[in-house]
C-alpha positions as CSV (number, residue, x, y, z in Angstrom):
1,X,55.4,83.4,90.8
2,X,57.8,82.4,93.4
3,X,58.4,78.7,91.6
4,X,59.1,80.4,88.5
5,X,61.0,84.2,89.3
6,X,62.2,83.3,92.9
7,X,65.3,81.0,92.5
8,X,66.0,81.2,96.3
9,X,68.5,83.3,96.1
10,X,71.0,83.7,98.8
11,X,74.9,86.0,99.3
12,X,77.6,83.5,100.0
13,X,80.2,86.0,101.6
14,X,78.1,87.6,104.3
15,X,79.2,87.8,107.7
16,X,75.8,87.5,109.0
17,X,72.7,88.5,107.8
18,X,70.5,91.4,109.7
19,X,67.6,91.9,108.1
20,X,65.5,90.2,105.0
21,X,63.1,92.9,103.6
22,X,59.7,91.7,102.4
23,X,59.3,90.4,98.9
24,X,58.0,92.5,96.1
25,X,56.6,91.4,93.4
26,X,55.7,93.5,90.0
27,X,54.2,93.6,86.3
28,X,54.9,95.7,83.8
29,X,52.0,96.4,80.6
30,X,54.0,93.8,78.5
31,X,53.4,91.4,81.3
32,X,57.0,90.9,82.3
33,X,57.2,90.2,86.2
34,X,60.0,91.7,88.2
35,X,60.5,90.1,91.7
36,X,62.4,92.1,94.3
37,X,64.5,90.9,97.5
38,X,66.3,93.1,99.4
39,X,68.7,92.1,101.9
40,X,70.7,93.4,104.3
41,X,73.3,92.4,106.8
42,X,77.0,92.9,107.5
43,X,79.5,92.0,104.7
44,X,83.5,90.9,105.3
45,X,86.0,90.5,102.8
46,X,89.9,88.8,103.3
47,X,92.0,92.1,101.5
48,X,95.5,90.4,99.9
49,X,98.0,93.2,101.1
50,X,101.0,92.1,99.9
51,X,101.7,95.0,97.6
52,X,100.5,97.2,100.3
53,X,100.5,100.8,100.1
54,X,100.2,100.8,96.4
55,X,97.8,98.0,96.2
56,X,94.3,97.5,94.6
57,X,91.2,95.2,96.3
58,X,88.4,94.0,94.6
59,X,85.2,93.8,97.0
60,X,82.7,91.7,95.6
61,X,79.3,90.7,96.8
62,X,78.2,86.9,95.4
63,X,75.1,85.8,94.5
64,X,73.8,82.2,93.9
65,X,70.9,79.9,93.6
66,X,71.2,77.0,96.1
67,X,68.0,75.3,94.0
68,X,68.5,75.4,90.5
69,X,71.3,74.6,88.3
70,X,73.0,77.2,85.7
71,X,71.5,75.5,82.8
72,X,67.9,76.1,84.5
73,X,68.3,79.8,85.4
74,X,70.4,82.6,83.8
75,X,70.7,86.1,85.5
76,X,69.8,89.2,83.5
77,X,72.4,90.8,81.3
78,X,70.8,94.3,82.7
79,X,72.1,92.8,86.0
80,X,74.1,95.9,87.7
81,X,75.4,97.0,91.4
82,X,73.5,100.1,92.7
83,X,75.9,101.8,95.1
84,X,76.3,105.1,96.3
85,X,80.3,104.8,96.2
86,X,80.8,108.6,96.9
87,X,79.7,107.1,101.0
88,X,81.9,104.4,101.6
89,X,84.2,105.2,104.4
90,X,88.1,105.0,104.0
91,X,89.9,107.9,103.3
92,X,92.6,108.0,100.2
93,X,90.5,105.0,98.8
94,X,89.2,105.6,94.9
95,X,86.3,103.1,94.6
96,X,85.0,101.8,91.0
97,X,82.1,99.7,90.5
98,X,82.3,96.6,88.1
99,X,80.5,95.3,85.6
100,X,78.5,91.6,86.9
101,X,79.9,88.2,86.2
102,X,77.9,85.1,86.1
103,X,80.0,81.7,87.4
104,X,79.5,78.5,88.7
105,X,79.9,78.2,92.2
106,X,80.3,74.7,93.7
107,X,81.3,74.1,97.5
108,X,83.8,71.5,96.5
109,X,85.6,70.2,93.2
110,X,83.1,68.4,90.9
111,X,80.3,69.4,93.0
112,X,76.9,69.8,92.0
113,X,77.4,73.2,90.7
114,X,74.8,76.7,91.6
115,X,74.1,79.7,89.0
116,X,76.3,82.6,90.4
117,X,76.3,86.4,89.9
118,X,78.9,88.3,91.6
119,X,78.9,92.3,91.8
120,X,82.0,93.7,92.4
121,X,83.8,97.3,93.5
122,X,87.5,97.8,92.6
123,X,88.9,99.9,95.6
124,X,92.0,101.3,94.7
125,X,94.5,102.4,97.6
126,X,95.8,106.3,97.4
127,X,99.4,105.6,98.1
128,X,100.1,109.5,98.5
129,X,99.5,109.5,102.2
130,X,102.2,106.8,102.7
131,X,105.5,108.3,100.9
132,X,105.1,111.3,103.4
133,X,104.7,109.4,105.9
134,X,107.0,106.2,105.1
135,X,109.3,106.5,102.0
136,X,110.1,110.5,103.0
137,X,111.2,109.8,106.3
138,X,112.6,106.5,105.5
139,X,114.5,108.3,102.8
140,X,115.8,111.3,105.2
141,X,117.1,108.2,107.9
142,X,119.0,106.8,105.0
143,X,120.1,110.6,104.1
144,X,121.7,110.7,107.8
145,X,123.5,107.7,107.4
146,X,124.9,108.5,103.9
147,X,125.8,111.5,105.5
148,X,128.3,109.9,108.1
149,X,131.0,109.0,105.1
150,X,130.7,112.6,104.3
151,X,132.7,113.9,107.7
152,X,136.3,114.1,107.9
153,X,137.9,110.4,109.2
154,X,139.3,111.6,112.2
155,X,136.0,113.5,113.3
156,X,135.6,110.6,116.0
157,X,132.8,111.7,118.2
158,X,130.5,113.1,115.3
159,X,130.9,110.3,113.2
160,X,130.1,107.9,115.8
161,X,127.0,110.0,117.4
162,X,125.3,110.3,114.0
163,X,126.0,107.0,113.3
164,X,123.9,105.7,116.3
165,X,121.6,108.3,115.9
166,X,120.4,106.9,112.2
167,X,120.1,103.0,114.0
168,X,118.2,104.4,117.1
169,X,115.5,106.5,114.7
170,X,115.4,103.7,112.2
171,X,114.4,101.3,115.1
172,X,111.8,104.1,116.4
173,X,110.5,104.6,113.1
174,X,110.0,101.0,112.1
175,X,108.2,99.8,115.0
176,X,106.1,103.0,115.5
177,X,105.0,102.5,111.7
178,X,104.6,98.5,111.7
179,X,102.1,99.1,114.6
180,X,99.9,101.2,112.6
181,X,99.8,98.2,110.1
182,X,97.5,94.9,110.2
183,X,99.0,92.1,111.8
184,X,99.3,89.4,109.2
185,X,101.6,86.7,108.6
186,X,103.3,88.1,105.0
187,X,105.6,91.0,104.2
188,X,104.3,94.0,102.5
189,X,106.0,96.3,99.9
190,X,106.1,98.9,103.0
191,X,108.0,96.1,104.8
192,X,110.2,94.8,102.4
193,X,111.4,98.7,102.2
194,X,112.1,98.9,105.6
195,X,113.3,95.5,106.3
196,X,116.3,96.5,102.8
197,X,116.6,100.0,104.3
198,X,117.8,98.8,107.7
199,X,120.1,96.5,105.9
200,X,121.4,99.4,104.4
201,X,121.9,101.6,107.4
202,X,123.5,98.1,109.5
203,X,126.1,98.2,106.7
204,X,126.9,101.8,106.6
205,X,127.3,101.4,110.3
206,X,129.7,98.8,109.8
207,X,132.1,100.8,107.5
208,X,131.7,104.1,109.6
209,X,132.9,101.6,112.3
210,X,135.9,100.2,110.4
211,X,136.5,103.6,109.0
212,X,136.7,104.6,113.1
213,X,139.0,101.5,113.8
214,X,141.5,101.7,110.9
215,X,141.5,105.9,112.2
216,X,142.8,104.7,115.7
217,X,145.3,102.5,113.7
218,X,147.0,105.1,111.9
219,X,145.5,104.1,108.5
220,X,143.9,107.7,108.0
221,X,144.7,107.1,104.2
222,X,142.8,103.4,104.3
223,X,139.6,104.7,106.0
224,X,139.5,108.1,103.8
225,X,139.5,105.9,100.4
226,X,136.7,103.8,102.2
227,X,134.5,106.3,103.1
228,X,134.8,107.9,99.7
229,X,134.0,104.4,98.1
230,X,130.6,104.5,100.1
231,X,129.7,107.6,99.5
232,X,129.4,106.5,96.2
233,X,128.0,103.3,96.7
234,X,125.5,104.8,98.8
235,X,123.1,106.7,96.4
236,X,123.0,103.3,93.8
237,X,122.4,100.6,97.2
238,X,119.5,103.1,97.8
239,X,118.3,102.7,94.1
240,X,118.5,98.9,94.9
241,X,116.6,98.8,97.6
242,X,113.7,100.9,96.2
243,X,113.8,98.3,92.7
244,X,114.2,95.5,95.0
245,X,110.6,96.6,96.7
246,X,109.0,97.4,93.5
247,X,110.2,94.2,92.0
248,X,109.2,91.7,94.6
């Protein structure tokens, strides 16, 4: 039974393996033989999160004979992933089990290729959690610094205080929420949002501050017209930077 049912299987993607259960062996009245293996051990997978928070990971377990060759065994089309999904940890995470593929896996190109059966679970991220906490305050930062072109010209002090106060809880906010993040060597959709929304609060600062110069100067008329130019441009640079995200 072993040289015929057991094809010596073994998981390619483990991080090690803990424990190999005994083999079981069974036959049903019509003399089919069913040959059971149950491993367990600790399992790893490298998640792509570029499109991080609104991204989707597919966590797949691989299978494959290191003795015989595809044409000499085929796994079961009844093949399927038994998982109680309703336990994996991670909260916001929906989780989706997929249906087996059978491959050819080969350790290098042109290789002597292995029969390969790879279960799979499609773990898609709840990006709810992360607009309250990122694109709400994000957005009421940029609010504050729209805000600014709203005050009279010659409101020195106020102008200039909420000014600095939008670049100094910008700064706060972005490294308190990049720390919270994976440290990898790629920009996420979450970074790419703050890294355009602090563009955008760097150039409002820089007309509030020629708004404040051309003030002193005694070109109140100059520095009104600007500041009602970006209060328009304001609301459709923040529409760019929330297409520029999505798009990229």
């Amino acid at each position: 039974l072993n040289e015929i049912w057991n094809p010596r299987l073994t998981v390619i993607n483990n991080r090690g393996l803990d424990l190999l259960l005994p083999e079981v062996a069974t036959v049903d009245r019509q003399g089919n033989v069913i040959v059971r293996q149950r491993l367990a051990g600790r399992l790893a997978v490298d998640l792509e999160l570029r499109d991080f928070p609104f991204d989707t990971q597919r966590l797949t377990i691989e299978v494959v004979s290191y003795q015989y060759a595809p044409a000499e065994i085929i796994f079961s089309a009844d093949s399927e992933l038994v998982a109680r999904l309703d336990t994996l940890g991670g909260d916001a995470w929906i989780y989706e089990a997929l249906e087996p593929e059978s491959y050819v896996y080969r350790l290098s190109e042109g290789g002597r290729g292995g029969a390969g059966l790879r279960f799979g679970i499609e773990a898609e991220r709840g990006a709810a959690y992360y607009i309250f906490t990122l694109a709400l305050p994000m957005s009421l930062i940029l609010f504050l610094a729209w805000m600014v072109h709203w005050l009279p010209v010659d409101i020195i002090p106020a102008r200039t205080g909420m000014a600095s106060a939008t670049v100094f809880s910008l700064i706060a906010f972005g490294v308190s929420f990049r720390l919270t993040l994976p440290r990898i060597a790629y920009l996420t959709d979450a970074d790419r949002f703050v890294l355009y929304s602090t563009l955008l609060v760097l150039v409002s600062l820089a007309v509030t501050l020629v708004t404040i110069r051309w003030t002193s100067n005694d070109r109140k008329d100059a520095a009104e017209r600007l500041a009602r130019q970006m209060r328009l441009a304001f609301p459709f640079l923040y529409g760019l930077v929330v297409l520029l995200t999505i798009a990229t």
